[in-house]
C-alpha positions in Angstrom: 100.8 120.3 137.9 98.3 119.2 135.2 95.8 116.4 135.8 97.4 112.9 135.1 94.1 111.8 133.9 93.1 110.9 129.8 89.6 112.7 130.5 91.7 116.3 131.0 92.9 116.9 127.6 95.7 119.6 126.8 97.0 121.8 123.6 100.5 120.4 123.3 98.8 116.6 123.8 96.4 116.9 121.5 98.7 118.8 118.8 101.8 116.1 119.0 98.7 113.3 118.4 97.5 115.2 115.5 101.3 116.1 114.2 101.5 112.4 113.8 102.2 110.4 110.3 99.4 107.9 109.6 101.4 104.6 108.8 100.0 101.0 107.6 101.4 98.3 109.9 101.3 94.4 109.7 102.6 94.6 113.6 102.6 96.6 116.6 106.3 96.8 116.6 106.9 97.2 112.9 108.1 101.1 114.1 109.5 101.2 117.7 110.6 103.6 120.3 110.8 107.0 119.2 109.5 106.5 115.9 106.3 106.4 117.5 107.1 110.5 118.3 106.3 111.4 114.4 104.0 108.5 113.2 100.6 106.7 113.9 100.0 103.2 113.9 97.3 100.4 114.1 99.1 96.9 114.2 97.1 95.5 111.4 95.3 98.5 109.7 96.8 98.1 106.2 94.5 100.6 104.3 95.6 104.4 104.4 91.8 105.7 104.7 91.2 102.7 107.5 94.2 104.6 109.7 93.3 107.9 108.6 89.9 107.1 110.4 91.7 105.7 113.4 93.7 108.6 113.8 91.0 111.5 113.6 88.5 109.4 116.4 91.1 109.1 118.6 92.1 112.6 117.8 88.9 113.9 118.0 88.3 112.0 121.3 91.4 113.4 123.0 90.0 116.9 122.0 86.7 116.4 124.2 87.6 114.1 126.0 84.6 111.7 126.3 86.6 108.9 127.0 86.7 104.8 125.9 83.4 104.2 126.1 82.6 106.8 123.3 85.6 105.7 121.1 84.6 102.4 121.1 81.6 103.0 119.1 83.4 105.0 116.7 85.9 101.6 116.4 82.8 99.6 115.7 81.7 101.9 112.9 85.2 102.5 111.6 85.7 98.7 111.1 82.3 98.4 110.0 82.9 101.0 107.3 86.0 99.8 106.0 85.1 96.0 106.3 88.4 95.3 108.3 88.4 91.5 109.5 91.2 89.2 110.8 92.5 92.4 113.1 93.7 90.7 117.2 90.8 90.7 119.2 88.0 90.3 116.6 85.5 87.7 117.4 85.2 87.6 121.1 83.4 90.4 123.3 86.6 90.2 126.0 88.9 90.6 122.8 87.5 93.3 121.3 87.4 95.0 124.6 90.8 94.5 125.4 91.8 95.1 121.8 89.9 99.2 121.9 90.7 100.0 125.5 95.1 98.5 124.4 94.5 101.3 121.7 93.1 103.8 123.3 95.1 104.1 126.5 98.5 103.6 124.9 97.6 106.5 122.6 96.3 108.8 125.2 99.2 107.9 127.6 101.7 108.4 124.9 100.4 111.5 123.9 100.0 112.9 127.3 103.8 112.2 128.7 104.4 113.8 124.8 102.9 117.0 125.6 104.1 117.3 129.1 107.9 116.4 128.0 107.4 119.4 125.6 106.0 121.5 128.8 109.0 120.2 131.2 111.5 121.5 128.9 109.9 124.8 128.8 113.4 127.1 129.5 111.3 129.5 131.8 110.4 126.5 134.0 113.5 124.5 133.8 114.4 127.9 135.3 113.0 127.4 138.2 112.4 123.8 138.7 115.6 121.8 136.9 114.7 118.4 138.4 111.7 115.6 137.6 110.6 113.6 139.6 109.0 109.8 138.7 105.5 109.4 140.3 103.5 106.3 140.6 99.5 106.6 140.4 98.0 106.1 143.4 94.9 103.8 143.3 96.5 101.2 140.8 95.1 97.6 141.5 98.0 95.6 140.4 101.0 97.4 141.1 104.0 96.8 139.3 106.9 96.1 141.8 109.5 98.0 139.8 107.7 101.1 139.0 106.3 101.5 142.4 110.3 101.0 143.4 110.8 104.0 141.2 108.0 106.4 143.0 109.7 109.4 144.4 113.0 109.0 142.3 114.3 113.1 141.0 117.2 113.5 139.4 118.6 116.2 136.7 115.9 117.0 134.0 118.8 115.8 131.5 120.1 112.8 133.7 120.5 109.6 130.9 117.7 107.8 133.0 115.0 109.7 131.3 116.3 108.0 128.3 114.8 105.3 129.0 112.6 105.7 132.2 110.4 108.4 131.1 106.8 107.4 131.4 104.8 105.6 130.4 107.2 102.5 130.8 104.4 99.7 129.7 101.3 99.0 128.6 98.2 100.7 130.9 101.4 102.4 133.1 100.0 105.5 134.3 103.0 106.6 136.2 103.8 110.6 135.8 106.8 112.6 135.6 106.3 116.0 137.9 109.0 119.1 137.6 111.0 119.3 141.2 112.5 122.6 142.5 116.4 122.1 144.1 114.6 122.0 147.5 112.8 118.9 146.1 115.8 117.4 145.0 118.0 118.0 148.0 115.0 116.3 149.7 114.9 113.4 147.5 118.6 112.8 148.3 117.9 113.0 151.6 116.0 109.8 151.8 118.1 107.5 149.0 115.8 109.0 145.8 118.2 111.4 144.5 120.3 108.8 142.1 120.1 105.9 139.7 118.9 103.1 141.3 121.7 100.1 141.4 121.1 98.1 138.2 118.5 100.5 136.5 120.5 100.1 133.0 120.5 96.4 133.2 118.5 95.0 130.2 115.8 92.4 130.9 116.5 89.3 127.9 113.1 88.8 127.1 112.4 92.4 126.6 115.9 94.0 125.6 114.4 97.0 127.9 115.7 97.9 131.3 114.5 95.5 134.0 110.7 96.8 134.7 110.2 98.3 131.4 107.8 96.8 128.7 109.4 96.4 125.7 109.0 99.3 122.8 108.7 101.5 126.0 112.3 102.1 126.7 111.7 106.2 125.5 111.0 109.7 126.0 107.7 110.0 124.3 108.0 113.6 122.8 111.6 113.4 123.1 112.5 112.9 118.9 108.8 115.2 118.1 110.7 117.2 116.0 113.0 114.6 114.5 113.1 114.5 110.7 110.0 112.4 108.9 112.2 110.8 106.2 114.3 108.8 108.6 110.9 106.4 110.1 109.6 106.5 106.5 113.1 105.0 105.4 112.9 102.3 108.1 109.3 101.9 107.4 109.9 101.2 103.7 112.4 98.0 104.4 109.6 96.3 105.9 106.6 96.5 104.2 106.4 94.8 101.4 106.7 96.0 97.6 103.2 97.0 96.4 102.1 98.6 100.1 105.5 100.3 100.1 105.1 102.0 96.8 101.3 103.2 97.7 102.8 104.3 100.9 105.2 106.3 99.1 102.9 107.9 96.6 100.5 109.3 99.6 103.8 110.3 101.8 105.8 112.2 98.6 104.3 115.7 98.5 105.6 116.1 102.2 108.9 114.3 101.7 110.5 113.9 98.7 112.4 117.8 99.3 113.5 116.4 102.7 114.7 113.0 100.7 116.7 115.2 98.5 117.9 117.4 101.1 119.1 114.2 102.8 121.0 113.1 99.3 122.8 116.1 98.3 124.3 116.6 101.7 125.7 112.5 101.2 127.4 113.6 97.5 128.2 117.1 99.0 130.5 115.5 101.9 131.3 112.1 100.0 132.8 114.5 97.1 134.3 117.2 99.5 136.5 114.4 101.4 136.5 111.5 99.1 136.1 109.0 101.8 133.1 106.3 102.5 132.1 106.1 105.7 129.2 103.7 105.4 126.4 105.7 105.2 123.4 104.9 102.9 120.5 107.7 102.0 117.1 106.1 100.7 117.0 107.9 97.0 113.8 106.6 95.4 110.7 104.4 96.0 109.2 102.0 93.3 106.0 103.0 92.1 103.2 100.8 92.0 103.5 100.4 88.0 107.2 99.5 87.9 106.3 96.7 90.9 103.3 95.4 88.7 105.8 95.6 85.8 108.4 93.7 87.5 106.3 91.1 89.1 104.9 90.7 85.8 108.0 89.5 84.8 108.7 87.3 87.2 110.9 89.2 89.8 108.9 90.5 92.5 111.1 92.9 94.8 111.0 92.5 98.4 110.3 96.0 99.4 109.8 99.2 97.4 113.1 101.2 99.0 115.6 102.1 96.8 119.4 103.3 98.0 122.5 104.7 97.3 125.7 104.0 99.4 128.1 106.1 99.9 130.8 103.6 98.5 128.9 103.6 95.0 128.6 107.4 94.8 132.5 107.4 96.4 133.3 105.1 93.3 131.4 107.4 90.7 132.7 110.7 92.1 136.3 109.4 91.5 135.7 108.6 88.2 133.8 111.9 87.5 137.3 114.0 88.6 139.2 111.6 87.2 137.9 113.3 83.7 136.7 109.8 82.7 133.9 110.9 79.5 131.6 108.2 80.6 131.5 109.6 84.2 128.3 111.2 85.3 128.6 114.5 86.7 128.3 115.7 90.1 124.7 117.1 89.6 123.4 114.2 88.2 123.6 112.2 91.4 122.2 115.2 93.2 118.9 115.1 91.9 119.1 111.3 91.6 115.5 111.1 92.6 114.4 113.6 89.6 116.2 111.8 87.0 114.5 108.7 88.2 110.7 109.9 87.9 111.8 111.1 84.3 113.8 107.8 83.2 112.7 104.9 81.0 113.0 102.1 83.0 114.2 98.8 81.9 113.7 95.3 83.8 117.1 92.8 83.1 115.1 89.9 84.9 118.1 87.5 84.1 120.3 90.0 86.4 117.9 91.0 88.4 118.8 94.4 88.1 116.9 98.3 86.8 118.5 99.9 84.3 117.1 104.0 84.3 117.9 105.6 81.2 117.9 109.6 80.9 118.8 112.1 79.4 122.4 113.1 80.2 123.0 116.5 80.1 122.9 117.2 76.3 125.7 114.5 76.4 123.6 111.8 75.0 122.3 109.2 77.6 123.0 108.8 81.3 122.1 105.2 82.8 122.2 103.8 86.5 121.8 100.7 87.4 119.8 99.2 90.4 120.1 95.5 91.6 116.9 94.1 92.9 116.9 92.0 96.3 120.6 93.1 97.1 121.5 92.3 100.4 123.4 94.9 102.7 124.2 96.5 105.7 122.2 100.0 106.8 121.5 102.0 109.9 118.4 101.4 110.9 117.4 102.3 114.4 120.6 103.8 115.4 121.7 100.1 114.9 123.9 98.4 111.8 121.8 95.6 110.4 121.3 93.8 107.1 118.4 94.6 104.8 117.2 93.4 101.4 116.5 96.3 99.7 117.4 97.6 96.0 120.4 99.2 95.7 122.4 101.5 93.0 125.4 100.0 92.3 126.4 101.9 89.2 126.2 104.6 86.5 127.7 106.1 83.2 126.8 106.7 79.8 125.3 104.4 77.0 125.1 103.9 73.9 121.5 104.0 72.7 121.9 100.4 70.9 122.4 98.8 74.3 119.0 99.9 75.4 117.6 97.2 72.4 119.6 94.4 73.7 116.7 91.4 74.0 117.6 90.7 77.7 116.0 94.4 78.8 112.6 94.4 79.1 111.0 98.3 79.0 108.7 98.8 82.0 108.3 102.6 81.4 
């Protein structure tokens, strides 16, 4: 068993923390849950280089492992260096400590429970040792009722309470998950530990985590590692607002914008396979920082940078495309959607609220879709259906070049 301490640094802890995405964030919960598996946050660090810097101390700290004390210095000189003010804790020497060591230890004890998930799972142990076990640290001052309830509990490695239970289950937790051999687990069952406690899936109101579970804790750090980027970035996008969202998206698109794609052409390969909507929405595009200056300038500032396509749009467009109708766009137009969009003229009807992209259409003459600004609608986000303000194709076809001059259309690009 590896040492459950922060100060004994691993390989598979310290390369999850480094595989991480840096992300601005306004709030600590602005990403929850597993999206915490592929992306870094700082609630309040707003400036790309300002988390960049966060990330690499605390990276660099968990590689030699010279603890709080030394990271707090490099806080001071990070916020120093980057002049950031206003962040929760600033001003008072009891803030700012609890503010660094809330930082610190939630990243090292997320990272940790990361990298032993990804050892627990090994095949060759899971061999040998199929069950886990929940462990509480010894030593704790202020025990927490529940978790010290939960000390000696093993079930199955894949049992649905590790869902939810895996550690850490709150903020400072340093409970453990250990591998358990059948022996241990026939053990366990021998003194009441080998289920579910009654009532473990019963969610606490103020939290909307099982009872004894922080909220935002409520997962299997290392669980969704290898989960794809494009998914957080899309849920990221909704919330941030316009100009940070497209300067997000410029940093993010060399890494991205062929999983984006990939994400696209599978929506238009299946929507135009079975010719059925089944609600599903891909993000296709992210306003860049000149169209959002251009739009604002104009007196329609968008809500966020995100753009999507619905899979009842693209339904509606595919029909008409088979249907032989000559101002249809073809099939491989709304496959590279995204391409079309970087190479468009982009129009602004502020009256509509809506982006008219105007391209070239296959040696056809030109291809137009149009995108309505501020639309609201209902996406996945979180596993969950919920409405969103976002922009949102709605249609496309051909046009006549005259229609491009009409007074109302205001040329951004």
């Amino acid at each position: 068993m590896l040492a459950a301490g922060f100060q004994s640094p691993f390989d598979d802890q310290i390369a999850f923390f480094k595989a991480k995405l840096n992300l601005p964030s306004e709030r600590w919960d602005d990403i929850q849950r597993s999206a915490h598996d592929r992306a870094f946050i700082v609630a309040g660090a707003m400036k790309a280089d300002l988390v960049q810097d966060l990330h690499d101390s605390l990276a660099q700290r968990m590689s030699d492992g010279t603890g709080l004390r030394e990271w707090r210095k490099d806080f001071k000189g990070i916020v120093q260096k980057h002049g950031w003010t206003g962040w929760t804790g600033q001003g008072s020497k009891a803030g700012e400590a609890w503010r660094t060591d809330i930082i610190y230890q939630t990243n090292m004890s997320t990272a940790y429970a990361a990298g032993r998930y990804k050892q627990l799972t090994h095949p060759d142990l899971l061999a040998v040792k199929p069950y886990w076990r929940y462990n509480h640290a010894d030593g704790v001052l202020h025990p927490r009722p529940w978790h010290l309830a939960w000390n000696g509990i093993t079930l199955p490695w894949d049992d649905q309470w590790w869902q939810t239970h895996y550690t850490p289950n709150g903020w400072k937790c340093h409970c453990w998950i250990s591998a358990a051999s059948p022996g241990e687990y026939e053990a366990a069952q021998a003194i009441g530990k080998g289920t579910r406690p009654p009532g473990w899936d019963v969610l606490d109101p103020k939290t909307g985590a099982p009872l004894g579970i922080d909220r935002g804790f409520d997962y299997a750090p290392g669980a969704n590692a290898r989960a794809p980027l494009q998914q957080f970035i899309d849920q990221k996008l909704i919330r941030l607002n316009a100009p940070i969202g497209a300067a997000l998206w410029q940093s993010l698109k060399p890494m991205l914008e062929a999983e984006r794609l990939a994400g696209l052409k599978s929506m238009v390969a299946t929507t135009g396979a079975s010719l059925q909507a089944k609600g599903d929405a891909v993000s296709v595009w992210t306003l860049p920082p000149d169209i959002v200056e251009g739009m604002s300038a104009q007196g329609v500032m968008p809500e966020n940078a995100a753009v999507w396509l619905r899979d009842s749009e693209l339904l509606h467009a595919l029909r008409e495309t088979k249907s032989g109708r000559g101002a249809a766009l073809p099939m491989s137009t709304w496959e590279n959607l995204p391409k079309h969009f970087d190479d468009a003229e982009v129009y602004l009807d502020a009256e509509d609220k809506a982006l008219l992209f105007a391209f070239d259409g296959s040696g056809k003459g030109k291809a137009k879709v149009v995108v309505r600004v501020n639309y609201s609608d209902k996406l996945r986000v979180n596993g969950q259906r919920e409405t969103v303000t976002a922009n949102f194709v709605r249609t496309g076809g051909m046009v006549e070049a005259g229609d491009l001059k009409n007074p109302k259309l205001k040329k951004l690009r």
